[in-house]
C-alpha positions as protocol buffer text, in pm:
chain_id: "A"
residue {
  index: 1
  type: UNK
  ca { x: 11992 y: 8736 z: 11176 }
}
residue {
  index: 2
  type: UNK
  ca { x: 12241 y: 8785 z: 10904 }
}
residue {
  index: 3
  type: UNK
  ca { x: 12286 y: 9055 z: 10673 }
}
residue {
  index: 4
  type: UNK
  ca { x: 12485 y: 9117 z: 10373 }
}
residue {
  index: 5
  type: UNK
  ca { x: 12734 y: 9376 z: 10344 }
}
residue {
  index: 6
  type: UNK
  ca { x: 12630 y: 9659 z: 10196 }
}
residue {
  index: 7
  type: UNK
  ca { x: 12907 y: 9662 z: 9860 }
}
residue {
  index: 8
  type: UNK
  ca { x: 12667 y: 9444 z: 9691 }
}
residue {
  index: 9
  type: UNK
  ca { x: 12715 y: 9213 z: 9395 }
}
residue {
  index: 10
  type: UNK
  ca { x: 12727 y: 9511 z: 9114 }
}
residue {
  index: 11
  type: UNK
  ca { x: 12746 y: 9248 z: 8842 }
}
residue {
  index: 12
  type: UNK
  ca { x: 12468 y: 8981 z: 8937 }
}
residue {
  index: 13
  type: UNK
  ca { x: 12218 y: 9278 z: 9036 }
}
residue {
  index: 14
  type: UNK
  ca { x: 12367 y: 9443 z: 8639 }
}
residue {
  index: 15
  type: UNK
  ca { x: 12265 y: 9103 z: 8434 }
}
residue {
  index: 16
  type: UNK
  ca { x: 11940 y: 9047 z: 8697 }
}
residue {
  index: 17
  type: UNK
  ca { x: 11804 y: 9388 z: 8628 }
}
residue {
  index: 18
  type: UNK
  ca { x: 11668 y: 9385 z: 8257 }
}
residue {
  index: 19
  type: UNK
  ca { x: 11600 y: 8988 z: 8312 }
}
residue {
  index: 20
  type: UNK
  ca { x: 11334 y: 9155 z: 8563 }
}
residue {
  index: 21
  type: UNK
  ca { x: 11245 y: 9484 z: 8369 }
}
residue {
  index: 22
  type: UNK
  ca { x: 11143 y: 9194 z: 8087 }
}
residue {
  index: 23
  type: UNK
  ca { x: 10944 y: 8965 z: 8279 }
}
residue {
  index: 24
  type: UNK
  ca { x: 10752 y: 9228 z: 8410 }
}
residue {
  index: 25
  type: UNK
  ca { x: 10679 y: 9388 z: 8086 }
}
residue {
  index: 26
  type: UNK
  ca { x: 10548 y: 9087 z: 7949 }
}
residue {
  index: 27
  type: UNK
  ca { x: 10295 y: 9028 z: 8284 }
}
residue {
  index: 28
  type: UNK
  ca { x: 10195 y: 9376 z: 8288 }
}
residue {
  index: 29
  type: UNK
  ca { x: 10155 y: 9728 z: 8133 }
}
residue {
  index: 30
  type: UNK
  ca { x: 10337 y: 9945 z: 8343 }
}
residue {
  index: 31
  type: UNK
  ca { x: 10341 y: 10315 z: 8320 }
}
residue {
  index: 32
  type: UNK
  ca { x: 10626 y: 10554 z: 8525 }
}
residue {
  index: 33
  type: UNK
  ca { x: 10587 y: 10883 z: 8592 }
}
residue {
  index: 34
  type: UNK
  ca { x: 10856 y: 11102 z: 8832 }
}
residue {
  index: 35
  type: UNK
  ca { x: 11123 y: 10917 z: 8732 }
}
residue {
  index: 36
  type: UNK
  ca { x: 11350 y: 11250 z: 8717 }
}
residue {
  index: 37
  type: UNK
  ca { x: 11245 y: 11274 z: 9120 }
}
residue {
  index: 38
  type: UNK
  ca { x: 11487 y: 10975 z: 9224 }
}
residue {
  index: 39
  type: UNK
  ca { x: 11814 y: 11216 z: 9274 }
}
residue {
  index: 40
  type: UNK
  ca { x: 12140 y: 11072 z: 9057 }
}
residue {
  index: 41
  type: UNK
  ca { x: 12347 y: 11039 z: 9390 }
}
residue {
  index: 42
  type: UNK
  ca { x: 12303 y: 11053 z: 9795 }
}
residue {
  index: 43
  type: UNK
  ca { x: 12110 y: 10822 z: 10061 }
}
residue {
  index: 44
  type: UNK
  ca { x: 11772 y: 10766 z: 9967 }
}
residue {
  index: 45
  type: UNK
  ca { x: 11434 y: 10677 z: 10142 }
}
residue {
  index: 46
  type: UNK
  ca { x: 11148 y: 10520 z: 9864 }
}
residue {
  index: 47
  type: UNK
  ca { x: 10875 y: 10481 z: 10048 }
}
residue {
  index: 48
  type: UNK
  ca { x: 10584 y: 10292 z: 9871 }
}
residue {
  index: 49
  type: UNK
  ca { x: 10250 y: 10149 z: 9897 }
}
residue {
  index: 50
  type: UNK
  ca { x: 10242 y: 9748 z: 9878 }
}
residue {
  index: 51
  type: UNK
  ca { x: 10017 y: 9586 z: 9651 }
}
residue {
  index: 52
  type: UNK
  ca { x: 10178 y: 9271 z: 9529 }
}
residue {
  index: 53
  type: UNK
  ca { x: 10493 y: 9035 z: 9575 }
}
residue {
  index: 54
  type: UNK
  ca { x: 10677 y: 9182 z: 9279 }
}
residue {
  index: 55
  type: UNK
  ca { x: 10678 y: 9536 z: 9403 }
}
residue {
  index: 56
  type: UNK
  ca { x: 11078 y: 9578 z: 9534 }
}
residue {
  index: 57
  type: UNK
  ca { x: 11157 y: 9388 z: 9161 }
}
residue {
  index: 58
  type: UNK
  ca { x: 10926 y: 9650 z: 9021 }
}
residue {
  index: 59
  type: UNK
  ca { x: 11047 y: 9922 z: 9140 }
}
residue {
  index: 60
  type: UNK
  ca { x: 11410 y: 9824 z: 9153 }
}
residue {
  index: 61
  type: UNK
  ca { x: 11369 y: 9752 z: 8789 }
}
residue {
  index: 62
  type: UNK
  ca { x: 11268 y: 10100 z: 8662 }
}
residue {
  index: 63
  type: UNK
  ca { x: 11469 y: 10321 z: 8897 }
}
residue {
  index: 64
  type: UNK
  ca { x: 11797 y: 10396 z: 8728 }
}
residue {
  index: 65
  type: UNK
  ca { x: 12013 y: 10343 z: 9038 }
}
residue {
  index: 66
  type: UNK
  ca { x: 12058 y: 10029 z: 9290 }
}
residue {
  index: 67
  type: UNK
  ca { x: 11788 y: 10010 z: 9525 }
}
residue {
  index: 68
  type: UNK
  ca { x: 11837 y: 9824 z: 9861 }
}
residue {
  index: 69
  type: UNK
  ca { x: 11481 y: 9675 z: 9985 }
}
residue {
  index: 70
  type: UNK
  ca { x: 11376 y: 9546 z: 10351 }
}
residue {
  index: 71
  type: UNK
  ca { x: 11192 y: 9233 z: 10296 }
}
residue {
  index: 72
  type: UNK
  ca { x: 10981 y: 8981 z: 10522 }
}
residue {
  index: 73
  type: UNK
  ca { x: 11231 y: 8757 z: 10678 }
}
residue {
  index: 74
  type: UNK
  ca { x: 10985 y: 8437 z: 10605 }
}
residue {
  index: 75
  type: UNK
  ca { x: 11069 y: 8400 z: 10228 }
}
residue {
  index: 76
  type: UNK
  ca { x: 11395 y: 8421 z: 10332 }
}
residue {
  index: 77
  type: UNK
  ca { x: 11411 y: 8054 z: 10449 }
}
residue {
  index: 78
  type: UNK
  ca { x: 11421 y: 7893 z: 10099 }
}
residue {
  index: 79
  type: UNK
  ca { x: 11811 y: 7926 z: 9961 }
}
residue {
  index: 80
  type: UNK
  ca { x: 11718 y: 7967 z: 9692 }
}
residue {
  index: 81
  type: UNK
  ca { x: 11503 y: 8226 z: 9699 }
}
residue {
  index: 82
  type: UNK
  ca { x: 11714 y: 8404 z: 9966 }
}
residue {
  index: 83
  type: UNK
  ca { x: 12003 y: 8370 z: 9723 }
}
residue {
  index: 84
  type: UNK
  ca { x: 11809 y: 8561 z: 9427 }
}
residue {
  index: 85
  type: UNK
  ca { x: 11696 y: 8804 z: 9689 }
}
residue {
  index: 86
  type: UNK
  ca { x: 12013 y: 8903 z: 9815 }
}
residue {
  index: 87
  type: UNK
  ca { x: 12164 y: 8907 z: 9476 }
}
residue {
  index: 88
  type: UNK
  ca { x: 11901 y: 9210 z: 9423 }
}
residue {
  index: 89
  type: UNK
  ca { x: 12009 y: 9398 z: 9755 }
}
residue {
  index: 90
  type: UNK
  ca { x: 11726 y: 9229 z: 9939 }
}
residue {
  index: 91
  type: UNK
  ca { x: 11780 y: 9134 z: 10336 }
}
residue {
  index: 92
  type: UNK
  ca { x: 11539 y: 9042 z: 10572 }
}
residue {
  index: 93
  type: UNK
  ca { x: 11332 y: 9195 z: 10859 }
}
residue {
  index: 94
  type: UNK
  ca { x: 11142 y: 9024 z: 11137 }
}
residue {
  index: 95
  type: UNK
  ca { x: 10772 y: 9195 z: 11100 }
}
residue {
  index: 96
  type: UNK
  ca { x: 10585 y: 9269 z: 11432 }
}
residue {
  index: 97
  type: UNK
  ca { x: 10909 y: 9323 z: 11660 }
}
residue {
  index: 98
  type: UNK
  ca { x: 11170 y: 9563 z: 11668 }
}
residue {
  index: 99
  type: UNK
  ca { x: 11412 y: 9443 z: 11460 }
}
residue {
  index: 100
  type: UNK
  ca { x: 11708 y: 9650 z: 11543 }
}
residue {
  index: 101
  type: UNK
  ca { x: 11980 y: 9471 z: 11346 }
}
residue {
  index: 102
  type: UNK
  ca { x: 11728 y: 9519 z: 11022 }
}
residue {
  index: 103
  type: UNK
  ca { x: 11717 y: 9893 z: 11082 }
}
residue {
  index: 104
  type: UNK
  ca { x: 12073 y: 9951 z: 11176 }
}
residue {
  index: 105
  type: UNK
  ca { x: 12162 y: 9745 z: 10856 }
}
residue {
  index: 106
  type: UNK
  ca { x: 11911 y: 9977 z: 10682 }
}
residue {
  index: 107
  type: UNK
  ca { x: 12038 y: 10300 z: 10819 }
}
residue {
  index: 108
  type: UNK
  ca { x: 12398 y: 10226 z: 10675 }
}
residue {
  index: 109
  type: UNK
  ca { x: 12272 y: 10153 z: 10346 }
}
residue {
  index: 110
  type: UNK
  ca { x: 12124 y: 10500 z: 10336 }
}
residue {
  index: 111
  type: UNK
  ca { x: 12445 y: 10653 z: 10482 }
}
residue {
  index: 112
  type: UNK
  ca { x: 12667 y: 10495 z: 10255 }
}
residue {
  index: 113
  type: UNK
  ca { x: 12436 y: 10661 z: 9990 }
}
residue {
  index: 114
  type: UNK
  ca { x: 12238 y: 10437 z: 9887 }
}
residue {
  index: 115
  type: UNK
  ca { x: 11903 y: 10397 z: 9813 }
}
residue {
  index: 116
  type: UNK
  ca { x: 11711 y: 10196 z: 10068 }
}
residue {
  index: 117
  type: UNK
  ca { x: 11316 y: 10082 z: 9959 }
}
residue {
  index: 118
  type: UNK
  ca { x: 11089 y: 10056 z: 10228 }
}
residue {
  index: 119
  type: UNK
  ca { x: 10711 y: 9942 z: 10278 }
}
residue {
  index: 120
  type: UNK
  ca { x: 10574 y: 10145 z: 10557 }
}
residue {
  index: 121
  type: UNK
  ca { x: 10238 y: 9956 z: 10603 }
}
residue {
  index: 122
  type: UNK
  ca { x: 10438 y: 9654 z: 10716 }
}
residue {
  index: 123
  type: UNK
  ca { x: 10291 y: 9388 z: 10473 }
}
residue {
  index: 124
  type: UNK
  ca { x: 10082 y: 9396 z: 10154 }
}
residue {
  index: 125
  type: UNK
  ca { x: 9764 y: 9536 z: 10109 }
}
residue {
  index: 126
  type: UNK
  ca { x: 9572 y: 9321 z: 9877 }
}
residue {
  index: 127
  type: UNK
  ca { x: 9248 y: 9515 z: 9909 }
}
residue {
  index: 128
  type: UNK
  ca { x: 9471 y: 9837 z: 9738 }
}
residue {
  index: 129
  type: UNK
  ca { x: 9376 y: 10042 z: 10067 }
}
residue {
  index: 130
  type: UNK
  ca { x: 9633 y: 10337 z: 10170 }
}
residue {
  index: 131
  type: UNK
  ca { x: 9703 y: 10240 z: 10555 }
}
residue {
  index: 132
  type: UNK
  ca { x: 9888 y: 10411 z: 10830 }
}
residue {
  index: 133
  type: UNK
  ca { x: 10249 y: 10359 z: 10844 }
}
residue {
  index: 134
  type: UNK
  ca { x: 10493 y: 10187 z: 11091 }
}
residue {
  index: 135
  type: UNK
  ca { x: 10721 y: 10407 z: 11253 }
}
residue {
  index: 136
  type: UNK
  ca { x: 11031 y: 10281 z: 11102 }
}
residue {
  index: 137
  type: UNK
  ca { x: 11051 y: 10448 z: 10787 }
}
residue {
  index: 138
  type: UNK
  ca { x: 11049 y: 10801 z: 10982 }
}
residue {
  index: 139
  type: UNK
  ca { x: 11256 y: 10632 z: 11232 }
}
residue {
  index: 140
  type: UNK
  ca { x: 11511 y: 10556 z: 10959 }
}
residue {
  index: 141
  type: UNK
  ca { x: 11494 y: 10939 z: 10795 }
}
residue {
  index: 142
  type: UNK
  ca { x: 11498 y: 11071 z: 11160 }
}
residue {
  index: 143
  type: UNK
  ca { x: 11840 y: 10861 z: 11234 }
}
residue {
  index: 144
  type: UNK
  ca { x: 11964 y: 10961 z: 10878 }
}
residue {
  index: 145
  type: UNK
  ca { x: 11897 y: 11243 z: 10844 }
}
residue {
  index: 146
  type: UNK
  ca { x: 11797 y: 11150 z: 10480 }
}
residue {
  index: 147
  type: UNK
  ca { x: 11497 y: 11306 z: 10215 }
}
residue {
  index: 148
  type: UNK
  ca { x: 11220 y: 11065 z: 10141 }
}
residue {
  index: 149
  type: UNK
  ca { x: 11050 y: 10972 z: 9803 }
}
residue {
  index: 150
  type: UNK
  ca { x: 10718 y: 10868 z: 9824 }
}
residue {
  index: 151
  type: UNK
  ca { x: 10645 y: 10675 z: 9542 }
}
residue {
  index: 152
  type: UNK
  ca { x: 10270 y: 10515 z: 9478 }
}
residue {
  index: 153
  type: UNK
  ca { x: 10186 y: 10142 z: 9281 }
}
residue {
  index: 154
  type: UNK
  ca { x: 9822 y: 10177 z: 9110 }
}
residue {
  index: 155
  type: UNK
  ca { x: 9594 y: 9949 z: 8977 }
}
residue {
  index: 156
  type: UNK
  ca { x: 9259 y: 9853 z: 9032 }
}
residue {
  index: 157
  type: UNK
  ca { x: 9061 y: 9640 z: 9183 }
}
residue {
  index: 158
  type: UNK
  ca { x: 8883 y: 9490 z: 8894 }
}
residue {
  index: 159
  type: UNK
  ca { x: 9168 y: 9481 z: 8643 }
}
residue {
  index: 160
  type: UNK
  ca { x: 9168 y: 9150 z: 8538 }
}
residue {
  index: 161
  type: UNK
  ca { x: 9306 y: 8908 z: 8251 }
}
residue {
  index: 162
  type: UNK
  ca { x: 9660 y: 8917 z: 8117 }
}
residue {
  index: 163
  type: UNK
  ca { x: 9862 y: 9215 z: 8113 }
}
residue {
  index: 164
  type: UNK
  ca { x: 9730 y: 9433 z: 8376 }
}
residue {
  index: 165
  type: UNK
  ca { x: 9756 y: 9800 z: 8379 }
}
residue {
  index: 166
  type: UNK
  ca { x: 10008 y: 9922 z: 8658 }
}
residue {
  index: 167
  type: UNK
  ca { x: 10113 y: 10310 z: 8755 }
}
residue {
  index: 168
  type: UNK
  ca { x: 10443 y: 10336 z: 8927 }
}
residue {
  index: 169
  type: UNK
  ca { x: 10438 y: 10723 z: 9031 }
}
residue {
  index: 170
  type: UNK
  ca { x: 10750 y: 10859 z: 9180 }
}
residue {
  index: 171
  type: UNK
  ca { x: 10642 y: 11196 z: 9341 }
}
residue {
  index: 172
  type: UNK
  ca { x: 10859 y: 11443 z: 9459 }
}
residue {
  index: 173
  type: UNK
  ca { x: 11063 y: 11436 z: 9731 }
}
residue {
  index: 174
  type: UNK
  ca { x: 11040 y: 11545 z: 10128 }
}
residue {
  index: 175
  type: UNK
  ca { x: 11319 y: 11683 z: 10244 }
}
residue {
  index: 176
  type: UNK
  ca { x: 11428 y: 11570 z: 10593 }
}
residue {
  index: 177
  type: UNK
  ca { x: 11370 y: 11915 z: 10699 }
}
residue {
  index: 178
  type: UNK
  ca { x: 11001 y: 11901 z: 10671 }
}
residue {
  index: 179
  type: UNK
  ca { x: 11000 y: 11653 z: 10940 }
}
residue {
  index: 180
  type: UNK
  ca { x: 11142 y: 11904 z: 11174 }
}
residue {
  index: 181
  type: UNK
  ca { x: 11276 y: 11648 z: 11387 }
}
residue {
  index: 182
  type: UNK
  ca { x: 11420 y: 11705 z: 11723 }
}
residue {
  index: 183
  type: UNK
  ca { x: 11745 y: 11597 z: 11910 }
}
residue {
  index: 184
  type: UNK
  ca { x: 11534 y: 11359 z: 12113 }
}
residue {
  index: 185
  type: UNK
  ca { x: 11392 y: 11055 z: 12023 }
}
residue {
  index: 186
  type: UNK
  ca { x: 11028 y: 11182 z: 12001 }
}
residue {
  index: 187
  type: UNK
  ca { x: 10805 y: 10975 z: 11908 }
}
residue {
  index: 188
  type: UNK
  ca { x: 10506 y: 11234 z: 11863 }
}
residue {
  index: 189
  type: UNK
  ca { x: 10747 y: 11388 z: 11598 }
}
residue {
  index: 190
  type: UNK
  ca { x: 10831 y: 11004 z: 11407 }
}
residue {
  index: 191
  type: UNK
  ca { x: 10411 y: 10923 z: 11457 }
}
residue {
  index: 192
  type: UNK
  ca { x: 10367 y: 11281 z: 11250 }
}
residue {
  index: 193
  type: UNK
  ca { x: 10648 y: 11257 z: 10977 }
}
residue {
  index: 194
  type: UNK
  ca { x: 10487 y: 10867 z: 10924 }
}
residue {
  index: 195
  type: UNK
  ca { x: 10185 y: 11044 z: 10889 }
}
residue {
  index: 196
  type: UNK
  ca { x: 10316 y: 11273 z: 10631 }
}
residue {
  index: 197
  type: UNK
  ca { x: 10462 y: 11080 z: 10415 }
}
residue {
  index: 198
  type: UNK
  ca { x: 10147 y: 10846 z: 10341 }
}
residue {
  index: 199
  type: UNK
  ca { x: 9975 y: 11106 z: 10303 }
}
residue {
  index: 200
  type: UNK
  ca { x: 10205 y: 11224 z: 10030 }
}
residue {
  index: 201
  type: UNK
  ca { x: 10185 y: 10858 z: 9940 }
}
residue {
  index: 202
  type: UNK
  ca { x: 9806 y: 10899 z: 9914 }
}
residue {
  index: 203
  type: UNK
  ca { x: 9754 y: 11203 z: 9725 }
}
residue {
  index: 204
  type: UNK
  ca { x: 9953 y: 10969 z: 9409 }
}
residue {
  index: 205
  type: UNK
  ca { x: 9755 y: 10726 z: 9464 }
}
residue {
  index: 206
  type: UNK
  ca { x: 9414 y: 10918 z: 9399 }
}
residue {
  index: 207
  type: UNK
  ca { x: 9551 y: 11032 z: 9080 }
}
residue {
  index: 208
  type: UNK
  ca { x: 9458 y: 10698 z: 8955 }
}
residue {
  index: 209
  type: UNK
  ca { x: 9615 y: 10578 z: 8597 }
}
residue {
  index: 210
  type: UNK
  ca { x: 9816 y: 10725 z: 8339 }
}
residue {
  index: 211
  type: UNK
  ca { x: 9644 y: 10543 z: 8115 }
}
């Protein structure tokens, strides 16, 4: 599967940005807290909760920097919309395999320090219920060596009508230490660091709203 490079188009994803930051404000309310968490410069795990389609734009929109997002290879197979996608740092990953050329793509956007977004449930969760993670975001911060950001998308189940209330919490960050990984590939030690960081990914999301 192909892959863009990872110098991405600075202007398109410039002029795309505040297009995006706009739509969404008129859709939604959106309030961001931890936005002083995302660190000005260096690799960079997000890890998130996924509650709806928009979330990479979402959070690619408010966080200051260029984020890099792993996306589900189907809605790649529209031009189109693979065009737009990549033009926001968007590339594909085949869900349910291991997808090696997705994560070694991903690992050298985070050593090239980047920011790479990642969605370690593996697919939305429509039902807003915090599930375990895949291994490959610890994978990634185990190969990177990279800190990771959990970050938490809130709204509720019964908010309804036009304009709905979203949280986007950016909470602070795990350093790669915490993970205490080993030299080997352990995968007690990846199963445990996934653990950790939805839990961290959790405790956001019971702090509800800001509003």
């Amino acid at each position: 599967m192909r892959h863009n490079n990872c110098v991405c188009d600075r202007e398109s994803y410039r002029i795309l940005k505040p297009v995006g930051k706009f739509l969404l404000k008129f859709a939604y309310r959106i309030k961001v807290e931890g936005l002083e968490n995302v660190s000005e410069r260096g690799g960079l795990i997000l890890a998130s909760n996924h509650v709806a389609a928009l979330d990479p734009v979402m959070i690619g929109c408010y966080v200051r920097r260029q984020c890099h997002f792993m996306a589900k290879s189907e809605i790649f197979k529209n031009r189109l919309i693979a065009a737009f996608l990549r033009s926001l740092n968007a590339f594909p990953v085949e869900r349910g395999k291991s997808d090696t050329k997705a994560l070694d793509y991903a690992a050298k956007v985070i050593t090239d320090g980047n920011i790479l977004g990642i969605f370690p449930e593996g697919g939305l969760q429509k039902d807003l219920v915090i599930r375990r993670a895949k291994n490959g975001v610890s994978y990634l911060a185990r190969k990177t060596g990279a800190d990771v950001l959990p970050v938490c998308i809130y709204k509720e189940k019964s908010n309804r009508g036009i304009r709905k209330k979203i949280t986007l919490r950016f909470g602070k960050v795990i350093r790669n230490e915490e993970f205490s990984f080993g030299k080997d590939n352990n995968q007690a030690e990846i199963k445990k660091a996934s653990g950790l960081i939805m839990e961290r990914i959790t405790e956001l999301f019971e702090k509800g709203h800001l509003f």
